[in-house]
N, CA, C and O of each residue as an XYZ file, in Angstrom:
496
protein
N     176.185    -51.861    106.003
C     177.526    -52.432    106.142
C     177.416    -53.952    106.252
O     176.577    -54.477    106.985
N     178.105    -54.507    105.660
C     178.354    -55.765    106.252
C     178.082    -56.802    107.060
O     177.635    -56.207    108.040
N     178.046    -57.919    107.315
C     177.499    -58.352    109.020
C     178.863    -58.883    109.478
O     178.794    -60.055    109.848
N     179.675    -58.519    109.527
C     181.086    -58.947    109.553
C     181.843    -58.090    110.804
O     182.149    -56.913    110.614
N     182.154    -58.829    112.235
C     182.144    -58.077    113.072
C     183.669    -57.869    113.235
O     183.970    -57.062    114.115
N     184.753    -58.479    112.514
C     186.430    -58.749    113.022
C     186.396    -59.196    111.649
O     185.398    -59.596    111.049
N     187.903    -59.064    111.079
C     188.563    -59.121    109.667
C     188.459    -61.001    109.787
O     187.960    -61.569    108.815
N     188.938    -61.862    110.978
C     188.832    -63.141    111.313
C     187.510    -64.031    110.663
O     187.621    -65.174    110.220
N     186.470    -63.384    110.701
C     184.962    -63.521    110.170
C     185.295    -63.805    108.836
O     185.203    -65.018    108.648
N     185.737    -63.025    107.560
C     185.609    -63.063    106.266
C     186.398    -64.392    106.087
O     187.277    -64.725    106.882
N     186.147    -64.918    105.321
C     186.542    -65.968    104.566
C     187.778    -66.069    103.498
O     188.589    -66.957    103.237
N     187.455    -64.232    102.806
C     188.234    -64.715    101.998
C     189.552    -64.104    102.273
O     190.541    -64.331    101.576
N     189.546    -63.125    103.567
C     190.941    -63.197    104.333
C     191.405    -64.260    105.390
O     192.531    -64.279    105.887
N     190.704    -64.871    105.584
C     191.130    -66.085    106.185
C     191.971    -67.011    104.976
O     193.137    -67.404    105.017
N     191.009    -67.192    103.967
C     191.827    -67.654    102.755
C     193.030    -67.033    102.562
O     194.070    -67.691    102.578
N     193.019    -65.301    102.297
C     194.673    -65.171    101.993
C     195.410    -65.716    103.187
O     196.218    -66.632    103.034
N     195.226    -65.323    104.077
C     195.666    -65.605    105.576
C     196.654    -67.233    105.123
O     197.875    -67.383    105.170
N     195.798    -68.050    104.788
C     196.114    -69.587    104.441
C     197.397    -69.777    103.217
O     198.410    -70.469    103.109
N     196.766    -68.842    102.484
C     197.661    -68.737    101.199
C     198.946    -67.732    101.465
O     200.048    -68.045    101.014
N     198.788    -66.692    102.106
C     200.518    -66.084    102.582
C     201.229    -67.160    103.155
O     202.362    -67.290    102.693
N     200.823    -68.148    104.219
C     201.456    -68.865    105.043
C     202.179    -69.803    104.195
O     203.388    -70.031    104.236
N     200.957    -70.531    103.109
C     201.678    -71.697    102.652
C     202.936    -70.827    101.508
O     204.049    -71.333    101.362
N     202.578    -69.589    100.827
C     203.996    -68.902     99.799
C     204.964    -68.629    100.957
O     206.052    -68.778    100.401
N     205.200    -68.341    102.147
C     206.265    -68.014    102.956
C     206.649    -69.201    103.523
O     207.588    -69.085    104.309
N     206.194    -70.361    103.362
C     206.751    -71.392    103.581
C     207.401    -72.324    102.492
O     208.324    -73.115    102.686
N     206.582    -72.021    101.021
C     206.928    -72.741     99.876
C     208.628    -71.643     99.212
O     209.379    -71.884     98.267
N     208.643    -70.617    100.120
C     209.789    -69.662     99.525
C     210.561    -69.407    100.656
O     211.281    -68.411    100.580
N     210.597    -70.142    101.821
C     211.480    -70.383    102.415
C     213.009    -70.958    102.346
O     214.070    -70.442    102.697
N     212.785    -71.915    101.902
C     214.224    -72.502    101.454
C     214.436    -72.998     99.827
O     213.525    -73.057     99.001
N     215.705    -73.300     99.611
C     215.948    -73.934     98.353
C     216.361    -72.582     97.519
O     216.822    -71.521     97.940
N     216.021    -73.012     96.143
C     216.470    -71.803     95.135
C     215.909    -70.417     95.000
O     216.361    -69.284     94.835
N     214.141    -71.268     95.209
C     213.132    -70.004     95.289
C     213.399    -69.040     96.573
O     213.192    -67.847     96.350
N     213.827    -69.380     97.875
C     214.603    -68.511     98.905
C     215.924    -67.600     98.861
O     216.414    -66.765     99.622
N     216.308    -68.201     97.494
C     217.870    -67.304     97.163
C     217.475    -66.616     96.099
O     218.344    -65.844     95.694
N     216.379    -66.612     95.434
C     215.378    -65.782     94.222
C     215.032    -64.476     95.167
O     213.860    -64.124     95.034
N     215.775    -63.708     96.062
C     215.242    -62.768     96.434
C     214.160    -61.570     95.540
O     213.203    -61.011     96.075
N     214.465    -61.425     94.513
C     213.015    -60.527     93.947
C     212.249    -60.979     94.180
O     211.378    -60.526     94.924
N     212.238    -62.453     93.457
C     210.455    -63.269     93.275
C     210.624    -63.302     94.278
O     210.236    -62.169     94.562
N     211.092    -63.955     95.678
C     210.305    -64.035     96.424
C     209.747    -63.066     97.349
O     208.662    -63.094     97.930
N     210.900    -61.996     97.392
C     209.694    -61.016     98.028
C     208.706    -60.220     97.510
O     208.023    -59.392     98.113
N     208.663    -60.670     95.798
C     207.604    -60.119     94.714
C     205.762    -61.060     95.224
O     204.585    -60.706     95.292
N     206.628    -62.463     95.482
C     205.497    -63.232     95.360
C     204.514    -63.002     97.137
O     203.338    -63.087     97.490
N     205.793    -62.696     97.791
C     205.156    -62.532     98.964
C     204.252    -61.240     99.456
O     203.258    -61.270    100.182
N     204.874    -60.128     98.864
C     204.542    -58.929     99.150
C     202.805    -58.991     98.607
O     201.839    -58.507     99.197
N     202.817    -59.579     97.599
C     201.619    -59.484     96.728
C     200.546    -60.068     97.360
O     199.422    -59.670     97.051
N     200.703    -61.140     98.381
C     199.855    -62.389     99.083
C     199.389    -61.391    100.492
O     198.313    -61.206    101.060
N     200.954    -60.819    100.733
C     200.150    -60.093    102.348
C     199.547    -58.603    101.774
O     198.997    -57.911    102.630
N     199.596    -58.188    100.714
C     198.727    -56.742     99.949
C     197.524    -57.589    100.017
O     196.594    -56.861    100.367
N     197.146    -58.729     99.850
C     195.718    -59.510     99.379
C     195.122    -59.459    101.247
O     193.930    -59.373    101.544
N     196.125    -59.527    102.157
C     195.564    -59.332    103.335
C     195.425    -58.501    103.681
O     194.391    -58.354    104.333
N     196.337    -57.341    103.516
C     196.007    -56.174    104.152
C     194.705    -55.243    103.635
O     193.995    -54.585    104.395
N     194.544    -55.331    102.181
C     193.692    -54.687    101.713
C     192.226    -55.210    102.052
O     191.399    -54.322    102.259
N     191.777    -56.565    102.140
C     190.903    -56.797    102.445
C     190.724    -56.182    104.136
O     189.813    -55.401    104.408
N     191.458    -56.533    104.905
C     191.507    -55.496    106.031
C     191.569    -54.436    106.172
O     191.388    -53.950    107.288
N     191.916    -53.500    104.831
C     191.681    -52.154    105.440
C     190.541    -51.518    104.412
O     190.522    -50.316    104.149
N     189.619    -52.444    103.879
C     188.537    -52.128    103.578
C     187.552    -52.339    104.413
O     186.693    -51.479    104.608
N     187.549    -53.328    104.919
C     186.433    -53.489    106.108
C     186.993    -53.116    107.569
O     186.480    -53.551    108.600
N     188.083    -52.274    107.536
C     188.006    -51.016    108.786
C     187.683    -49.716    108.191
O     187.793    -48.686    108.856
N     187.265    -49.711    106.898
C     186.488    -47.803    106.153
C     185.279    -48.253    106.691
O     184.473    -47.596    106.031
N     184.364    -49.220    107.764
C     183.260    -49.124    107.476
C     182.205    -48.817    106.679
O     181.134    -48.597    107.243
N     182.266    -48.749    105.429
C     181.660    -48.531    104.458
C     181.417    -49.630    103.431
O     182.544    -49.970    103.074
N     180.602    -50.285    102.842
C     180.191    -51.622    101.788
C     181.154    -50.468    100.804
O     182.354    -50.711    100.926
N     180.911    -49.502    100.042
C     181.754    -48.928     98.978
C     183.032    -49.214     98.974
O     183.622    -49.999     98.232
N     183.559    -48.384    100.044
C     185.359    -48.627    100.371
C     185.495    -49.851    100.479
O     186.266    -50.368     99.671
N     184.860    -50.683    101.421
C     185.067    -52.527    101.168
C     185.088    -52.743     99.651
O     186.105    -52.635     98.965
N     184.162    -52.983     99.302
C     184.287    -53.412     97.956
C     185.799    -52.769     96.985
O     186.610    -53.500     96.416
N     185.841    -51.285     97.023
C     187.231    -50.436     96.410
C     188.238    -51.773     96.676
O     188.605    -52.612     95.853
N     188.510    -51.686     97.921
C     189.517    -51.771     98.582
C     189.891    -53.540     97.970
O     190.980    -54.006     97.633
N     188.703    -54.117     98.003
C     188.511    -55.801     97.497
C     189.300    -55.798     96.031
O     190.258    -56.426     95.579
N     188.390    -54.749     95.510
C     189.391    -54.324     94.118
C     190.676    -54.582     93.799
O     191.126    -55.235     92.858
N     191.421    -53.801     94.983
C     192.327    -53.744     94.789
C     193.132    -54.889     95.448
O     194.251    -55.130     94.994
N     192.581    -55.719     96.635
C     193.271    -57.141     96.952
C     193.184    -57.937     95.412
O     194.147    -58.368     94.777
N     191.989    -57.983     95.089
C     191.526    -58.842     93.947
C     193.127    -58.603     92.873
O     193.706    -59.616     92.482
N     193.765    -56.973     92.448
C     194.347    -56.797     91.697
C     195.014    -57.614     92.477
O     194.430    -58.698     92.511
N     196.061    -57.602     93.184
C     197.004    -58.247     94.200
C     197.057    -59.695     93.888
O     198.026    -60.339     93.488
N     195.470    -60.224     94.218
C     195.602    -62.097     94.061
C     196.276    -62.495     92.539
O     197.125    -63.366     92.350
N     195.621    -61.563     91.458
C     196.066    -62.111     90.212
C     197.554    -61.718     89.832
O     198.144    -62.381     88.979
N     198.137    -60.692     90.432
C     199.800    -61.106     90.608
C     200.446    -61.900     91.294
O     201.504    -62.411     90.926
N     199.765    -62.146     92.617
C     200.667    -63.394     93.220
C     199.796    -64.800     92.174
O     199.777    -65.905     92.716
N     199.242    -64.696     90.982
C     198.765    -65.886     90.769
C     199.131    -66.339     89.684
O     198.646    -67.255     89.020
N     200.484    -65.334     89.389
C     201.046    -64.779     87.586
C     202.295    -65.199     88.093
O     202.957    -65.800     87.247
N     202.982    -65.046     89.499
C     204.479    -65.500     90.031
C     204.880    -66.915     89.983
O     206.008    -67.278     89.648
N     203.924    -67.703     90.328
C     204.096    -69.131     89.913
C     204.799    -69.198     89.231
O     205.918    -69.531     89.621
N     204.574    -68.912     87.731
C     204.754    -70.079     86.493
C     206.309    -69.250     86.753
O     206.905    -70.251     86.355
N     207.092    -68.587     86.976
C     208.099    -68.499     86.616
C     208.932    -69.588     87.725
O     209.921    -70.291     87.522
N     208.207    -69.429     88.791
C     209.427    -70.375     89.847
C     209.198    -71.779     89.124
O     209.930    -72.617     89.651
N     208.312    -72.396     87.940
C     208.342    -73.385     87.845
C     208.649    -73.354     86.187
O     209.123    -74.287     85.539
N     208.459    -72.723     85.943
C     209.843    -72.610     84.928
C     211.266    -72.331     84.869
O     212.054    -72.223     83.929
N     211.379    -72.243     86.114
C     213.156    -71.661     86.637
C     212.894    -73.160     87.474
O     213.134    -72.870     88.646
N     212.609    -74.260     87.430
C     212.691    -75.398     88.202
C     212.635    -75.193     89.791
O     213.194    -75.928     90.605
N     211.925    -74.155     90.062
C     211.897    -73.663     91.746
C     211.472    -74.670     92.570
O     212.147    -75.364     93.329
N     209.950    -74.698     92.293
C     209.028    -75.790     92.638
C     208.803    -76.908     91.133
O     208.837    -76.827     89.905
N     208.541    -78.027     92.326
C     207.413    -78.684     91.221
C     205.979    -78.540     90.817
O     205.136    -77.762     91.264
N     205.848    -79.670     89.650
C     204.494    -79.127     89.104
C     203.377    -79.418     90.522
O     202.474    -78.586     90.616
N     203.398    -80.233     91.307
C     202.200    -80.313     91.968
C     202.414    -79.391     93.416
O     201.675    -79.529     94.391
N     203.564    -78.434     93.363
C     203.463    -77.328     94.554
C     202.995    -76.367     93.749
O     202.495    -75.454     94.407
N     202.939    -76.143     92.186
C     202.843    -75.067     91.410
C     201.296    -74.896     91.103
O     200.873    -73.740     91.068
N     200.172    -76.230     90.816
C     199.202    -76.771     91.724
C     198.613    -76.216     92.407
O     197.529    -75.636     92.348
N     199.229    -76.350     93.017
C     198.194    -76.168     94.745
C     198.242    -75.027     95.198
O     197.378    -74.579     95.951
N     199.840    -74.015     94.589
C     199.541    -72.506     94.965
C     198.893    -71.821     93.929
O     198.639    -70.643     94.180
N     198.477    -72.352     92.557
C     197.761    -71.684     91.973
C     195.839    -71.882     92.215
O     194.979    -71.007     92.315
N     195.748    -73.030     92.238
C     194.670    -73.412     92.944
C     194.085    -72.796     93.827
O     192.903    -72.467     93.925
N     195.322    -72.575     94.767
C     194.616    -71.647     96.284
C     194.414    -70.254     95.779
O     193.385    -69.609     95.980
N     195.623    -69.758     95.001
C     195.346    -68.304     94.661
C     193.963    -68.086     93.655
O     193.184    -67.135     93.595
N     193.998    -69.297     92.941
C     192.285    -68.984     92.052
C     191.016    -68.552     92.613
O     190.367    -67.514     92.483
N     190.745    -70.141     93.593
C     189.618    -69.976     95.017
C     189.721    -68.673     95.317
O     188.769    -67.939     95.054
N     191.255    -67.993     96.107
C     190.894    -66.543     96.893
C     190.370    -65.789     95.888
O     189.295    -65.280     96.205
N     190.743    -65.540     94.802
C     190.643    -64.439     93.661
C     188.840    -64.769     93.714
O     188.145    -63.886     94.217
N     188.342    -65.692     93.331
C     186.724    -66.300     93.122
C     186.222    -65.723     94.461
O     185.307    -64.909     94.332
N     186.620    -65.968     95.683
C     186.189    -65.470     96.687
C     185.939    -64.020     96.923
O     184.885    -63.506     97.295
N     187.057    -63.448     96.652
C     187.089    -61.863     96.247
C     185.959    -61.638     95.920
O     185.065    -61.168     96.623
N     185.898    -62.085     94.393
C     184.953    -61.602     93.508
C     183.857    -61.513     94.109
O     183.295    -60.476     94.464
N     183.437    -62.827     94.277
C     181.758    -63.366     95.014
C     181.468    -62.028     96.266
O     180.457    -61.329     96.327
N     182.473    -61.970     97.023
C     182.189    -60.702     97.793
C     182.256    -59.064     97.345
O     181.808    -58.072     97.921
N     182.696    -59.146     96.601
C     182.592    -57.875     95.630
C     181.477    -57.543     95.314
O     180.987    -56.509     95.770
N     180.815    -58.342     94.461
C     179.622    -58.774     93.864
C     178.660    -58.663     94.969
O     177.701    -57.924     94.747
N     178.714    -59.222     96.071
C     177.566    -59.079     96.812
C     177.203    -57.893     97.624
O     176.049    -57.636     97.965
N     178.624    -56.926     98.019
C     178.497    -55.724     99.035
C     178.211    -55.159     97.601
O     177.202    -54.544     97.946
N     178.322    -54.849     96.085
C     177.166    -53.967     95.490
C     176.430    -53.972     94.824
O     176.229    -53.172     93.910
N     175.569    -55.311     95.263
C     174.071    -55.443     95.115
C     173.506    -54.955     96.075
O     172.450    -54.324     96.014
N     174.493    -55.321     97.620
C     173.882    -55.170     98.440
C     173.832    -53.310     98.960
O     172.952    -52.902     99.718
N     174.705    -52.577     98.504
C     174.772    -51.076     98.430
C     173.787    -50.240     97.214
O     173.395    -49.075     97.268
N     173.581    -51.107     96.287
C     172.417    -50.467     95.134
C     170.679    -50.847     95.828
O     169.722    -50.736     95.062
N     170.474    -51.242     97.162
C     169.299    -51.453     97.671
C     168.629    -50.251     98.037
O     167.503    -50.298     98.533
């Protein structure tokens, strides 16, 4: 298993952790806040990227972690596909559109990198 003693430890839920906060704050007010689908499309998708990484590393298992990463991983690349519409509907600007795609890339890379490593580290 893991050396990962609390969900707080991983990085790359700390990352979503960072990245739900800043989409529930960037879809707080203005147009993108009266966009009720997207925004509870864009949000739902950011806290699935948290929860799943958390409820893979409570299966105690590197397998189910990794599954479960899978499926945050699916998660990051929809909240990372919601962007371009709030900024083609003039929601945000280009340099908030930026920085939440940016962050959502890093988590998605982060994912991966840990994916990648619980099954090398399970084929031992």
């Amino acid at each position: 298993m893991a050396a990962f003693k609390k969900i707080e430890e991983i990085q790359a839920w700390q990352k979503a952790h960072g990245v739900t906060k800043m989409v529930y704050e960037l879809t707080a007010t203005g147009d993108i806040g009266r966009d009720f689908g997207l925004r509870d499309q864009l949000r739902r998708a950011c806290v699935s990227v948290m929860a799943n990484i958390a409820e893979g590393f409570g299966r105690r298992s590197d397998k189910e972690f990794a599954r479960y990463l899978d499926i945050a991983q699916g998660s990051a690349c929809e909240a990372q596909s919601h962007p371009y519409v709030t900024l083609d509907l003039g929601y945000v600007r280009r340099d908030r559109f930026d920085e939440l795609y940016t962050a959502l890339d890093d988590l998605g890379r982060m994912i991966y990198a840990l994916v990648q490593h619980l099954r090398r580290y399970t084929k031992r």
